[in-house]
C-alpha positions in Angstrom: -34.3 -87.3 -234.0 -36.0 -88.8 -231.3 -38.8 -87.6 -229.4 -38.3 -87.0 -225.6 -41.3 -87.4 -223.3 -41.4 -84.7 -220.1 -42.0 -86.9 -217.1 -43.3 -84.9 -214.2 -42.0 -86.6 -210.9 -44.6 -86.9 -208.2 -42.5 -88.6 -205.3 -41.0 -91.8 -204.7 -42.7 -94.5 -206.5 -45.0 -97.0 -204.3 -43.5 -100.3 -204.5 -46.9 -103.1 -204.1 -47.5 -104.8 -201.1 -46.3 -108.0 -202.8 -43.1 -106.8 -203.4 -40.4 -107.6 -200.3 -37.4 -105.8 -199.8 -33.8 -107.6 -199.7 -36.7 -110.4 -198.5 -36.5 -108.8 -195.0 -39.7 -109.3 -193.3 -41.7 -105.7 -192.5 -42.8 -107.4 -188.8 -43.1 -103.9 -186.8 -42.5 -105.8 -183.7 -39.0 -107.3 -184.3 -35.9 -105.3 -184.1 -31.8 -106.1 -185.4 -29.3 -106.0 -182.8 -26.2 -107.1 -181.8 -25.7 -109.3 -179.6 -22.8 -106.9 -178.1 -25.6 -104.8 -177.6 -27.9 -106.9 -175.5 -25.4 -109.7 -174.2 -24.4 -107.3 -171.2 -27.7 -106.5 -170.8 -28.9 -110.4 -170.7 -26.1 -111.2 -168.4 -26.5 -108.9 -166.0 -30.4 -110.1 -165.9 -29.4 -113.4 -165.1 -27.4 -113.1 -162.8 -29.7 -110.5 -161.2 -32.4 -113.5 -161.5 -34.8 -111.3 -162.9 -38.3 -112.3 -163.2 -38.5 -110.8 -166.1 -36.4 -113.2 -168.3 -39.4 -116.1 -168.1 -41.8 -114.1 -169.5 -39.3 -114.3 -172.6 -38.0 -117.6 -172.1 -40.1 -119.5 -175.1 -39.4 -116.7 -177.5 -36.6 -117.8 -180.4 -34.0 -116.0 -181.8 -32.2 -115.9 -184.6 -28.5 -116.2 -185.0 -25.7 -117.1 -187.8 -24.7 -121.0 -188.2 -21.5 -120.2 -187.3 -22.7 -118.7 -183.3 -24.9 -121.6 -183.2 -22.1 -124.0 -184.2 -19.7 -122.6 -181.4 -22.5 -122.4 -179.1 -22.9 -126.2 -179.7 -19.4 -127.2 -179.2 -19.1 -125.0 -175.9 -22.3 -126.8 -175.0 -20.3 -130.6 -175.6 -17.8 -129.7 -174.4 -18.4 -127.6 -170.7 -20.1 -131.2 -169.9 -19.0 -132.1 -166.3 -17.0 -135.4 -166.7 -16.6 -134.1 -170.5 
């Protein structure tokens, strides 16, 4: 017969700093949105010509292969003369 061990559980376990989760960065300044969410929103801000939007306009964003590839063609092809 096997001895059993009593554990006493003192919380969740600390995972080390080293350790990432799912590889997400921990950045407390970036935040996951839809683009639904803030494509209105953008929009409306440019077409409002808010001053705003420069302050912004060097920052990068991240999106799937697939929007960028769409985004690319719509680029080619709304070419006046295209």
């Amino acid at each position: 017969m096997a001895l059993r061990k009593l554990r006493i559980y003192t919380g969740p376990e600390t995972i080390p700093q080293s350790t990432a989760l799912l590889a997400e960065p921990t950045d407390t300044n970036r935040v996951r949105v839809t683009l639904g969410e803030i494509l209105p929103l953008l929009a409306d801000a440019v077409e409002s010509d808010r001053t705003w939007l420069s302050d912004f306009a060097d920052d990068e964003v991240t999106i799937s292969s697939d929007l960028n590839d769409v985004l690319q063609a719509y680029r080619h092809f709304r070419r006046p003369g295209a």
